[in-house]
C-alpha positions in Angstrom: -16.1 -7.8 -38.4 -17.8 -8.2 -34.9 -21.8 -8.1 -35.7 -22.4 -4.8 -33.4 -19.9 -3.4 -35.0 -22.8 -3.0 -37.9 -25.2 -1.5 -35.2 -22.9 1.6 -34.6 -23.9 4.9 -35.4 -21.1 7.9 -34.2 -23.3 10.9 -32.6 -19.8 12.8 -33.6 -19.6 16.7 -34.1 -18.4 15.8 -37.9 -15.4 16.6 -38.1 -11.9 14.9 -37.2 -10.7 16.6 -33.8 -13.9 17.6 -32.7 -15.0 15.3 -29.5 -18.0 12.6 -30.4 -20.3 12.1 -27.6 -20.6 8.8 -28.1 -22.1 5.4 -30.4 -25.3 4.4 -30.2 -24.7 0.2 -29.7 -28.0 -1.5 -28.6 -27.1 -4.2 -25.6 -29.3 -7.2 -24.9 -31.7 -5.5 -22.6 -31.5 -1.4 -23.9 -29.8 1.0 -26.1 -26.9 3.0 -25.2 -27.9 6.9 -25.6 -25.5 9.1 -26.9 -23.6 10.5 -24.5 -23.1 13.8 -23.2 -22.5 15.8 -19.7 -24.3 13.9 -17.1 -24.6 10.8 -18.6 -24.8 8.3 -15.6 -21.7 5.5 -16.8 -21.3 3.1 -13.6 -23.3 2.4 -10.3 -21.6 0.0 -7.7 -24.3 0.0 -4.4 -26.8 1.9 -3.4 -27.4 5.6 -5.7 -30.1 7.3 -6.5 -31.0 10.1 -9.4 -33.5 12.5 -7.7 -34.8 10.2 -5.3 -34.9 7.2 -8.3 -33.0 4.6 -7.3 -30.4 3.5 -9.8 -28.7 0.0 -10.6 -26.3 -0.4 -13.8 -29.1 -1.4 -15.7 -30.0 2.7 -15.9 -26.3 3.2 -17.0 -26.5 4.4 -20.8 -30.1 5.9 -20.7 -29.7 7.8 -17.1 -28.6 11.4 -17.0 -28.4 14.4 -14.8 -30.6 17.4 -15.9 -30.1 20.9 -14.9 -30.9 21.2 -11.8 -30.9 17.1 -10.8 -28.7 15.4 -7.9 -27.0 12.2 -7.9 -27.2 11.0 -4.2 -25.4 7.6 -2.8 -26.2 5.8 -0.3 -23.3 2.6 1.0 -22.6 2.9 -2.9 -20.6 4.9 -5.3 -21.4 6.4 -9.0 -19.2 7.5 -12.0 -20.8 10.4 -14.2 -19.1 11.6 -17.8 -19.0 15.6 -17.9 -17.1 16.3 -21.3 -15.4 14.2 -23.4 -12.6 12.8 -21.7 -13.5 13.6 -17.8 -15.1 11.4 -15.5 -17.0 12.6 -12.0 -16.8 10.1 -9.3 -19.0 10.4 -6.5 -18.0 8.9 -2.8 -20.6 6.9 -0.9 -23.0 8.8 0.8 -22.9 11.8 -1.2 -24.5 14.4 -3.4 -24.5 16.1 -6.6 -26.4 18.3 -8.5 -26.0 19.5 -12.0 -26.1 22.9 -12.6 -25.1 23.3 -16.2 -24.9 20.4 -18.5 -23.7 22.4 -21.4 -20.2 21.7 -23.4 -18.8 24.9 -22.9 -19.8 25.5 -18.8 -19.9 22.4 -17.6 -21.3 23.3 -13.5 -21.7 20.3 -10.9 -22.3 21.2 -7.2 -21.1 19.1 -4.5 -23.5 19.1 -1.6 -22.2 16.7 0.6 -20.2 14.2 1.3 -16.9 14.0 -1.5 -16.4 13.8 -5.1 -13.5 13.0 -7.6 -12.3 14.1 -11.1 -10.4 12.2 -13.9 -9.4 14.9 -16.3 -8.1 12.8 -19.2 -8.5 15.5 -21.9 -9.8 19.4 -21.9 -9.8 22.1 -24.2 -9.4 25.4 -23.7 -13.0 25.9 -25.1 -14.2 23.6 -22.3 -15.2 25.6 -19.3 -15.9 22.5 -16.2 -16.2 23.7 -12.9 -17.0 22.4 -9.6 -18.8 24.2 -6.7 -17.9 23.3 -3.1 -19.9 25.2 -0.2 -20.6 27.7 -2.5 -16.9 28.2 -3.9 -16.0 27.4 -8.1 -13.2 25.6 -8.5 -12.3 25.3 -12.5 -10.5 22.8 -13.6 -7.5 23.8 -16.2 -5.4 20.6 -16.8 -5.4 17.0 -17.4 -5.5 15.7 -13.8 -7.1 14.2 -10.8 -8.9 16.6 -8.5 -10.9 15.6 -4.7 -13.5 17.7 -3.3 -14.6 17.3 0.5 -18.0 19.0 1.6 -17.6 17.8 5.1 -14.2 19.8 5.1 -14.6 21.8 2.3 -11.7 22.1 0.4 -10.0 21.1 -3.2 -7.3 18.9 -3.6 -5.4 18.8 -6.6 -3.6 15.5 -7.4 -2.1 16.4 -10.0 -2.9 18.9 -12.7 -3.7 22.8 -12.0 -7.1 24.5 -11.1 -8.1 27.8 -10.4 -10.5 28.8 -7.3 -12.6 32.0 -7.4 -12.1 33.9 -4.1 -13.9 36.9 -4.5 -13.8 40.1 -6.3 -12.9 38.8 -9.7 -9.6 36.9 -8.1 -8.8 33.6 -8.7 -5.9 31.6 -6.8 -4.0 28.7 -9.0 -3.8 25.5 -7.0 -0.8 23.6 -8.6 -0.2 19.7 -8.3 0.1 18.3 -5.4 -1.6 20.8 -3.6 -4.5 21.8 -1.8 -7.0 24.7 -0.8 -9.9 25.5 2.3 -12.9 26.3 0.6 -14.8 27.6 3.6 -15.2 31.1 4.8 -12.7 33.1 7.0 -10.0 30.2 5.0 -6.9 31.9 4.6 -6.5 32.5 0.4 -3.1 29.9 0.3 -2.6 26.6 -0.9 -0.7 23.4 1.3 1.4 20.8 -0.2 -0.2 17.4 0.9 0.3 13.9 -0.1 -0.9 12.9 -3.7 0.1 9.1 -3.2 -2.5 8.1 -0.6 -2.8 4.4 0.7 -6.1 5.0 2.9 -7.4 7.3 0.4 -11.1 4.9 -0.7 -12.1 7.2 -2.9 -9.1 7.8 -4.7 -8.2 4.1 -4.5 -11.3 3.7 -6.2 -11.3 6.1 -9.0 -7.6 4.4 -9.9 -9.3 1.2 -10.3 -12.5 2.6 -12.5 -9.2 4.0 -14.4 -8.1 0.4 -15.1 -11.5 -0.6 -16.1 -11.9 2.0 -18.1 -8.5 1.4 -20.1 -9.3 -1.9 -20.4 -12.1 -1.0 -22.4 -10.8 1.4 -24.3 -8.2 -1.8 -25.2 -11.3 -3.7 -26.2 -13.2 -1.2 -28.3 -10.4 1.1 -30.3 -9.8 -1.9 -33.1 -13.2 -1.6 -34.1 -13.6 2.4 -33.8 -10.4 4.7 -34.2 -9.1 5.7 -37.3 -11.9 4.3 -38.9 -14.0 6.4 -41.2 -15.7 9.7 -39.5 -13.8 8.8 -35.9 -13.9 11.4 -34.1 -12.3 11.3 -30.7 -14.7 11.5 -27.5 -17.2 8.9 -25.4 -17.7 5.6 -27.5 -19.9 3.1 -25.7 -18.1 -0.9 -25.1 -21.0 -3.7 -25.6 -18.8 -5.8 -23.9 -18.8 -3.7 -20.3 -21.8 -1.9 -20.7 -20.4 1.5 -20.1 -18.9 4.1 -22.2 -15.0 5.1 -22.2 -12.8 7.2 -23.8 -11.0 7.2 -27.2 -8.4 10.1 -27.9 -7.1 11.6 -30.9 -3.7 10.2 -29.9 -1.7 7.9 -26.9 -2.1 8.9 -23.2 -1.9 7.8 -19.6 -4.6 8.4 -17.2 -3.6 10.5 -14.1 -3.4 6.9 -12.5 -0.4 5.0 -15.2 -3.3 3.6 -16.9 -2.7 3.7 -20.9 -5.4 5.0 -23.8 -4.5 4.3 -27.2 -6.9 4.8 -30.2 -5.2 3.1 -33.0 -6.6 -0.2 -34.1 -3.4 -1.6 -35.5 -1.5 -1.0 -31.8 -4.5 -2.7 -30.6 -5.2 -6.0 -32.8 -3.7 -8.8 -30.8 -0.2 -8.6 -31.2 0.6 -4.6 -31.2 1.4 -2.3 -27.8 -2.2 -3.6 -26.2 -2.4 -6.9 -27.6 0.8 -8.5 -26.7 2.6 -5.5 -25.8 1.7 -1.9 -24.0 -1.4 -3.7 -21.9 -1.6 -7.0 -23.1 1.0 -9.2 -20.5 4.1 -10.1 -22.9 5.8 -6.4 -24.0 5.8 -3.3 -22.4 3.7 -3.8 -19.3 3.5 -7.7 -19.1 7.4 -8.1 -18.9 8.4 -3.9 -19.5 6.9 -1.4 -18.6 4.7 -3.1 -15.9 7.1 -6.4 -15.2 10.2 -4.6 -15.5 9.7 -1.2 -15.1 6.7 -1.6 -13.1 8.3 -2.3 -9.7 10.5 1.0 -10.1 9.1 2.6 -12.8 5.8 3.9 -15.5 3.7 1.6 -13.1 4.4 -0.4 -9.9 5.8 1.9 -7.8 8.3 4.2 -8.8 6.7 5.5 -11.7 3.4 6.6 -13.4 0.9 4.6 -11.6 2.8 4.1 -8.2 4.2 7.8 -7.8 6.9 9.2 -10.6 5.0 10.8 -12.7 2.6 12.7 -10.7 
């Protein structure tokens, strides 16, 4: 047993299916609070928490408050909302939290552009983003843009549902996307969801990778062990939080999640196999498959699935 493995303490909701915020694991300079919407989880560059600059030193103790803003500068910032859906804020940008709670999660874009990874959601989960004073909801697992230069919401893939007045709301299906802005006719354009010049979204697919990576590191020692619970469990070992689930997935980006240790060990799906370089996406999924298919190209990652 690793020695911080003794150091954990689950801030879980108690009971199995019910998302933990996240482990308490003390790192060599700090300790990781538990987390919860607008927990700050990764700084690259210049950002800034009401007018505070940030580094990744303030990642694990940094959060947004009601009413605070995330600004960048030549930088970008990842924040957790609920379990299981990252915010990812563009270089020279703004956010401010509105609502921090579990059930109405609010975030405001003021300028510049943000993305979402929607990796789980429950119906009881209420996230929504505001765009020049429009709510978009998010209702699936996903991968939304916002743009407050040209207001508008892009959906990726996934489904959301924006308010356009008078109690109406207008789905925006995968692949999709809506104007925001006043006088906007209330319809939605196909676009293309497999962008090459796309920074931000190139970006939040590579955060993806890190982020499974270390969920590959952390699930032997947390899932399925006594009182797991699935939500935000912090790595010592990257000095962020990521995501455990209650079962298998792939990010909206081919990237895979798994929670159970024994796949995990050395020599299961992510040791040797599903992530590790030798089975499914060393010589499979990703060496075989992955010029054509779940990953290279053809498939999750490079544009089958979404």
């Amino acid at each position: 047993m690793k020695q911080w493995r003794v150091l954990i303490a689950l801030a879980g909701l108690g009971m199995l299916g019910m998302p933990a915020f996240g482990a308490d694991v003390p790192s060599s300079a700090r300790s990781a609070n538990p987390a919860g919407p607008g927990s700050v989880n990764y700084i690259e560059g210049k950002a800034f928490l009401d007018g505070r600059s940030l580094s990744n030193q303030n990642v694990g103790s940094a959060a947004l408050g009601p009413g605070q803003e995330l600004t960048t500068g030549a930088g970008k910032a990842e924040i957790l909302l609920t379990p299981g859906i990252f915010l990812r804020v563009d270089s020279s940008s703004a956010v401010k939290m509105i609502s921090p709670d579990l059930d109405n999660t609010q975030v405001e874009l003021e300028r510049g552009r943000a993305g979402v990874e929607v990796d789980q959601i429950f119906p009881q989960n209420m996230v929504q983003i505001i765009d020049h004073g429009v709510t978009t909801q998010l209702m699936k697992t996903g991968y939304y843009e916002f743009d407050a230069n040209q207001p508008e919401a892009m959906v990726f893939d996934g489904r959301a549902e924006v308010e356009v007045g008078n109690g109406k709301w207008e789905t925006v299906k995968g692949h999709h996307e809506m104007a925001l802005f006043e006088g906007a006719r209330e319809k939605t354009y196909d676009f293309n969801s497999h962008p090459n010049n796309d920074e931000l979204y190139n970006w939040s697919s590579l955060r993806s990778h890190y982020l499974a990576e270390a969920n590959n590191q952390i699930a032997p020692e947390y899932a399925y062990g006594p009182g797991f619970n699935p939500g935000w469990y912090w790595d010592p070992y990257a000095y962020g939080y990521t995501f455990l689930g209650l079962d298998p997935f792939y990010s909206p980006f081919g990237w895979g999640f798994y929670p159970w240790g024994g796949f995990y060990g050395g020599w299961g799906f992510y040791g040797r196999g599903f992530y590790g370089g030798r089975g499914f996406y060393g010589g499979g999924y990703r060496g075989g498959f992955g010029g054509g298919g779940f990953h290279g190209g053809g498939g999750f990652g490079g544009g089958g699935r979404r």
